[in-house]
Structures are given as structure tokens and as C-alpha cells.
N, C-alpha and C positions, 0 to 999 in steps of 0.2 A: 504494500500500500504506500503511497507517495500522496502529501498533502502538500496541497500549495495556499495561500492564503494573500489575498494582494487587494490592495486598494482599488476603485475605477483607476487611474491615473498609470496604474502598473498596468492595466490590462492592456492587451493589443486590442484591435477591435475586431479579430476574428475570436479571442479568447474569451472578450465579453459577448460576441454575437451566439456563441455555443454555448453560454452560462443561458442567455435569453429564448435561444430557441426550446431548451431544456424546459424553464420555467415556466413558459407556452404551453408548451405540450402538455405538462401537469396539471398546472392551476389554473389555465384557462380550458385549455380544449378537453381533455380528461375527465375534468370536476365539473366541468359546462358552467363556470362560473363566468362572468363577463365583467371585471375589474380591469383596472387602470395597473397591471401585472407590472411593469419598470413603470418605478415612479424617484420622488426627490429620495428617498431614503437608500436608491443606489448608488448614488454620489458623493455620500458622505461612510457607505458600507465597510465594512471587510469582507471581501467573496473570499469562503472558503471550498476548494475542491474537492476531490478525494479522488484517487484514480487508481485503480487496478496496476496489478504488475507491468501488463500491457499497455498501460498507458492509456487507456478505455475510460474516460468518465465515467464515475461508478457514485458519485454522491456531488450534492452542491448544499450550503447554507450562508445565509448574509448575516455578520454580528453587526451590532450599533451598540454606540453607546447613547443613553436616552439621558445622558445627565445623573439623577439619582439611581441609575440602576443601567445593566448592562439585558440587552438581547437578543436572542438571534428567530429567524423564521427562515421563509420560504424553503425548508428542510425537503428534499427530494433523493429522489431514487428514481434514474431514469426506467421506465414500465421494464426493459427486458435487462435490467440487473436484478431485479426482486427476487425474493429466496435466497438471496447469497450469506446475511448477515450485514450486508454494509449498511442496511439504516443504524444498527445497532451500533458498528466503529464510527457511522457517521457521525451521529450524536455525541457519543464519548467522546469524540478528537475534538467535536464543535466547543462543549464544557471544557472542555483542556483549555484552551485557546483563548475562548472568551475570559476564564480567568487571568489568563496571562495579558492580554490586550487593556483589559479591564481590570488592574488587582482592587480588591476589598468590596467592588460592587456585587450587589446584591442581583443575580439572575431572575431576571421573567418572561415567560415565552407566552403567549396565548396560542395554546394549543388546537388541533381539530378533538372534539369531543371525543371519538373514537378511539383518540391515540390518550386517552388521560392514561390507563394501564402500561403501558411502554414508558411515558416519560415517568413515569412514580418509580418504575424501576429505576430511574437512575438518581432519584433523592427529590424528586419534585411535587408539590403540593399544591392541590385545588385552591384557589384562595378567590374565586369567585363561583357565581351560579353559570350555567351554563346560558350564553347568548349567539346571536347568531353574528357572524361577523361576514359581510357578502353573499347571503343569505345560508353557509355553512354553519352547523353549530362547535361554538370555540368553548374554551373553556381559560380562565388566566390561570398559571401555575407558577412558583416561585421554586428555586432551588434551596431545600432545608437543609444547611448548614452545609459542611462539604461536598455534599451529595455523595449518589455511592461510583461504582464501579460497571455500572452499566450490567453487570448480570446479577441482578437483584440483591446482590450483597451489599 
């Protein structure tokens, strides 16, 4: 696994056109959701990758920093890497990172409601009711204290 991690300004713009086409695919065409999918919060991002030995994009997430607290989303798995485990390293490398990028802030993701069981495995906590955010249902989750290790430990 090879991570790369790069601001817009580091990206080429075929490296950011393959981050966007990715994101397309998921959260627009996939989810059948019709949002404004690149917006201002890619510009001030961190794109983090994840690539297979092959060099294969195999995961994408964006960290920010929100001020009082650190976050990341648009978490992906392009459709024909699933099954592999890499949501699973994606996540974990993503909490690596965002701590390092971000020391002492406090993690919050708003999650898809479906994923609240996944993210709990890795230390993270419902800290709202469930809403709809583009008309998906989210849920907001905070990372409780170190968090864990990503296999429910």
C-alpha cells in the first residue's frame, strides 16, 4: 500500500481530474445524489490516496481543518476494489494523518447512517440524531479519545 497525501496546489490536474472522476462516480452517479460534489472545501483540502501495490487507486479521502476540530469525508472505495479490506486501511491511515496534520484537535466526521457500525469500530461516537444531509441519512460522530485500531480493538 503506498499513501500519498497532497494539497490542490501539489496536485497535477490529471491527479486531481482522477480524484474527481472517482468522486462522481460514487457520490453523484452511484448514490443518485445531485450535489455540488467539488466545491470550496477542495481548495483548502488535504487529498489523501491510497493505492495498491500496482499503483491502482484503491481509496481516496479529503481532511480539513474546521478551526475547532479536524475532519475528513468524501471516504471512497472505487465500486470494483470492494471486498478487499481497503475501506478498512483507508480509514485507519485517514485517523493517522488527520492526527498528524491536525495534533490535539478533536475528530468529526458526519457519517452515512449505515456506516455508524464501521466507524464505532475505530473509537467513534454518535453525538447526534440521525439527519438527512442531501437527502442521505448522516449521522455526526466524534472520535472518543485515541480511538482504536480499526479492528474493533
Amino acid at each position: 500500500m503506498n499513501v500519498k497525501v497532497n494539497q490542490l496546489s501539489e496536485l497535477s490536474s490529471q491527479e486531481f481530474f482522477e480524484i474527481a472522476r472517482e468522486r462522481v462516480k460514487v457520490f453523484v452517479v452511484e448514490q443518485t445524489c445531485y450535489y455540488q460534489e467539488i466545491d470550496d472545501g477542495d481548495a483548502t483540502a488535504y487529498h489523501l490516496r491510497l493505492f495498491d501495490d500496482q499503483g491502482y487507486l484503491v481509496g481516496y479521502t479529503r481532511m480539513m481543518d474546521e478551526g475547532t476540530y479536524a475532519t475528513f469525508g468524501r471516504v471512497l472505495v472505487p465500486k470494483a476494489e470492494r471486498g478487499h479490506g481497503y475501506g478498512r486501511r483507508l480509514v485507519q491511515v485517514t485517523i493517522e494523518q488527520t492526527k498528524q496534520l491536525f495534533p490535539g484537535k478533536l475528530i468529526a466526521i458526519e457519517a452515512q447512517n449505515y456506516l455508524r457500525d464501521f466507524y464505532a469500530s475505530f473509537g467513534f461516537k454518535a453525538v447526534s440524531d440521525v439527519f438527512l444531509l442531501d437527502g442521505i441519512p448522516h449521522v455526526k460522530m466524534q472520535l472518543d479519545g485515541e480511538g482504536k485500531n480499526g479492528n474493533g480493538n
